[in-house]
C-alpha positions in Angstrom: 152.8 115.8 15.5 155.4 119.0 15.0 158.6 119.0 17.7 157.7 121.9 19.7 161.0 124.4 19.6 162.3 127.2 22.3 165.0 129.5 21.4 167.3 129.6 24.4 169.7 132.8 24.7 173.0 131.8 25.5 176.2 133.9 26.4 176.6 137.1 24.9 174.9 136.1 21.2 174.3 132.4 20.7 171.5 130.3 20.9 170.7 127.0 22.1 167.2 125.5 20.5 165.4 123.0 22.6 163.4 120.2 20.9 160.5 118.5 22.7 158.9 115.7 21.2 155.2 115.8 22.3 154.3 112.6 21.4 157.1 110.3 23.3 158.1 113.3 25.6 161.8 112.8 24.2 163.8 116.2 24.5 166.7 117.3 22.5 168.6 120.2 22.0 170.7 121.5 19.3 174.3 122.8 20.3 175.5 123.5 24.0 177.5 126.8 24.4 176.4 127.3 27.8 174.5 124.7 30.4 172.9 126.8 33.1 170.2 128.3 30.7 169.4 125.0 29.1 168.7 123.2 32.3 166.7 126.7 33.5 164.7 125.8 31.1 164.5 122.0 30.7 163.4 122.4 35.0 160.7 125.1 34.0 159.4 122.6 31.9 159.9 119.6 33.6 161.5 117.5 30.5 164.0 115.3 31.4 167.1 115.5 28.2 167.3 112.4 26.0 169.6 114.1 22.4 172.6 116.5 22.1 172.9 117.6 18.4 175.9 118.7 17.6 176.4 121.5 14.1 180.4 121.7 14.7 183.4 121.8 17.1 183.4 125.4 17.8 183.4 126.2 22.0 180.9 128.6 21.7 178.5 125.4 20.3 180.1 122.4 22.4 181.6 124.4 25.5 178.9 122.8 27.4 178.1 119.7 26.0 180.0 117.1 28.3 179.0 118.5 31.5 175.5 118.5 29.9 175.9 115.1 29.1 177.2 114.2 32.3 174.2 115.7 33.9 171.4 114.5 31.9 172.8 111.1 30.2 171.8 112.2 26.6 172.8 110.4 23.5 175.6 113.2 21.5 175.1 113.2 17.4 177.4 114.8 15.4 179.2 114.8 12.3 181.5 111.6 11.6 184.0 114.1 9.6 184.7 116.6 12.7 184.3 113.2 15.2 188.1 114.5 16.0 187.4 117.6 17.6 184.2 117.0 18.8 183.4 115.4 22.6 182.8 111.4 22.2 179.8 110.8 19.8 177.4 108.2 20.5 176.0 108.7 16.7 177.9 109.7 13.7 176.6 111.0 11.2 177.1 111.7 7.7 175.2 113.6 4.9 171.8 112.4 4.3 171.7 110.3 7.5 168.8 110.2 9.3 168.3 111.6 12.9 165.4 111.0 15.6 164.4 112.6 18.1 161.4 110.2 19.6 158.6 110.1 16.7 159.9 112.9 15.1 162.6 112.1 12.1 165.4 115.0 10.4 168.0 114.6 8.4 172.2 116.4 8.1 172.6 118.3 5.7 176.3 118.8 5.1 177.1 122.6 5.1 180.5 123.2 5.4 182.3 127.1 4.5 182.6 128.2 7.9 183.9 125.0 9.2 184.9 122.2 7.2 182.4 119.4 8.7 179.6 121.4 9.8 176.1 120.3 9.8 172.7 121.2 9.9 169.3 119.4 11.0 166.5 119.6 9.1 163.0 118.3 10.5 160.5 118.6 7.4 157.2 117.5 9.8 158.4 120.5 12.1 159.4 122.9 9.4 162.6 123.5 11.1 166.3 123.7 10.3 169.0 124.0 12.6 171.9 126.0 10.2 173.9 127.5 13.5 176.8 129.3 11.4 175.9 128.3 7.7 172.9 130.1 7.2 172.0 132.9 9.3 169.7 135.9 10.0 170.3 138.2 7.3 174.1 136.0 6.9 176.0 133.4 6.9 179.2 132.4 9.0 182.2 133.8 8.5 184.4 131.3 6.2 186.8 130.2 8.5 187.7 127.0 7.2 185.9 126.4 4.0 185.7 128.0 0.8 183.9 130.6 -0.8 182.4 127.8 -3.2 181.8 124.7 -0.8 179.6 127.9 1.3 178.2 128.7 -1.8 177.1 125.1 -2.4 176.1 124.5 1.5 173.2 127.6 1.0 172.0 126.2 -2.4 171.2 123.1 -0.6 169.5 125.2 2.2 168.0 127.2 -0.5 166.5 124.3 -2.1 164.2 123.5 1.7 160.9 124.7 1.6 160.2 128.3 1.8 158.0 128.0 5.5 161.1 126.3 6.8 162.2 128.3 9.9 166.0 128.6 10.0 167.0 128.4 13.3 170.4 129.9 13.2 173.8 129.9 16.0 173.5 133.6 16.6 171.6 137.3 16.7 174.3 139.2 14.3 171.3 140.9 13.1 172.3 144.1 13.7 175.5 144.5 12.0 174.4 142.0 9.0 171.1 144.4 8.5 173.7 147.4 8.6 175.7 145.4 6.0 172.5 144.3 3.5 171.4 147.2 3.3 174.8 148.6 2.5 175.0 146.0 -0.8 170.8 145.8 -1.6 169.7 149.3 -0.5 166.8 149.2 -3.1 165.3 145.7 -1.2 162.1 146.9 -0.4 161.5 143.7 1.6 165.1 144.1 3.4 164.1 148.0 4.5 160.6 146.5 5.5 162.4 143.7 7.7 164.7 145.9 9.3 162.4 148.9 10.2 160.5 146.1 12.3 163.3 145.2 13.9 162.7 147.0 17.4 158.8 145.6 17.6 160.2 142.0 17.0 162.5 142.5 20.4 160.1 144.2 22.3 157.6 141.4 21.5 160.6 138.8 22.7 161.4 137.3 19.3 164.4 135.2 18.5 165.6 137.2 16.1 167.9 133.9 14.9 164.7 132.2 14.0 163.4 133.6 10.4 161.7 131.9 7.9 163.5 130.7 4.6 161.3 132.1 2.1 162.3 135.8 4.3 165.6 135.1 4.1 165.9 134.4 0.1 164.1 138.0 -0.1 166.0 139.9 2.0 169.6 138.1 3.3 172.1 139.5 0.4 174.2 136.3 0.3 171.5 134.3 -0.8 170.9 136.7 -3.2 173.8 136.4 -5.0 172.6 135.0 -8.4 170.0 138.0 -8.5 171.2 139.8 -11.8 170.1 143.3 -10.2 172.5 142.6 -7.4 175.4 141.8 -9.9 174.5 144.9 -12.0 174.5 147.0 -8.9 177.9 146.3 -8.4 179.4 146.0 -11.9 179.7 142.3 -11.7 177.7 141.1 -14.9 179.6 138.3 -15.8 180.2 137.0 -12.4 178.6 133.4 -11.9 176.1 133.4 -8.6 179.2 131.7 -6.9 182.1 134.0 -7.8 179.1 136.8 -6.9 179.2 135.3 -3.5 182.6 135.3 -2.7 182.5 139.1 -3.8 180.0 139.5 -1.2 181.6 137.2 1.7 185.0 139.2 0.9 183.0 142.7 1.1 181.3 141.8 4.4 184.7 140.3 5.9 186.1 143.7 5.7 182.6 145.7 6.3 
């Protein structure tokens, strides 16, 4: 049975996603910037919080997590490699390691680029992948840490999930990463058919962090970097798909 999911708004632009497992009634949720509208909605529900899963030390994801934990006495996961800066883990975890959230099973991905030991959670039964700053609507995270290539390589394993996945990513940039694919792919007829339905996909209350895969490979430009068309466009034949990439991330850092 899939993990049910709610996107939870948090501060000005993040988002919190809460897991609930029907089966065992286990509940989970995926990065802490903020507690008071996690436990609006863990008491509108009536689950009690079992898992904290952490993607990487940044306040805006972990702000909240200790007084969280304090609250609710959930187990914290997180990645072994950023163990230093992250609160006290009760499970460590390392690429490829298993996570469970009751009956339900995922499993890290490493993804660093914009943080150098940044994960993401991938639930196959659920069709769901937590990317937070890797991978996100219509973008990825600012490279802050990483490199152009080790990004480069964290999205080619993202890539490579199933196109119904839904990436459930850290924050709504959508706005100013729409202005900026469309800037770099103005010919994407499924990019200009994304955006224009931008304003009916807020009205109707939709996460607009929460897209599936198989959209973002048509439409998000950094995942089209090995798209000769894209290349031509911008007089970069003979770039490889990474070095195309890092053309892009450098054009959008300065957009």
């Amino acid at each position: 049975m899939p993990l049910e999911m709610i996107a939870i708004p948090c501060l000005r632009d993040n988002y919190a996603y809460l897991l609930y497992d029907p089966e065992t009634g286990r509940t989970g949720v995926v990065d802490v910037p903020d507690v008071a509208p996690i436990h609006a909605v863990l008491d509108a529900k009536g689950y009690r919080l079992s898992d904290i899963f952490i993607t990487h030390h940044h306040d805006d994801h972990i702000g909240g997590v200790m007084r969280l934990r304090e609250d609710t006495g959930a187990a914290v996961w997180g990645a072994r490699a950023d163990a230093h800066r992250l609160p006290p883990l009760d499970h460590a975890l390392d690429e490829g390691d298993s996570v469970t959230l009751g009956a339900a099973q995922g499993r890290v991905i490493e993804v660093s680029g914009h943080t150098v030991g940044h994960i993401a959670f991938h639930f196959p039964e659920s069709r769901l992948a937590f990317t937070a700053d890797s991978l996100m609507a219509l973008g990825c995270g600012r490279l802050f840490e990483g490199s152009a290539a080790q990004m480069w390589e964290s999205l080619c394993k993202l890539m490579a999930l199933p196109d119904e996945t839904l990436i459930c990513s850290g924050h709504d940039y959508s706005a100013g990463n729409a202005a900026f694919a469309l800037h770099v792919d103005p010919e994407n007829a499924d990019l200009k058919a994304r955006v224009a339905g931008f304003d009916a996909d807020r009205a109707a209350g939709r996460p607009m962090a929460v897209v599936p895969l198989g959209l973002e490979k048509a439409t998000n430009p950094f995942l089209r970097a090995g798209q000769h068309y894209l290349k031509q466009a911008h007089g970069r034949e003979s770039a490889s798909d990474a070095e195309m990439f890092a053309y892009l991330r450098d054009l959008k850092d300065t957009f």
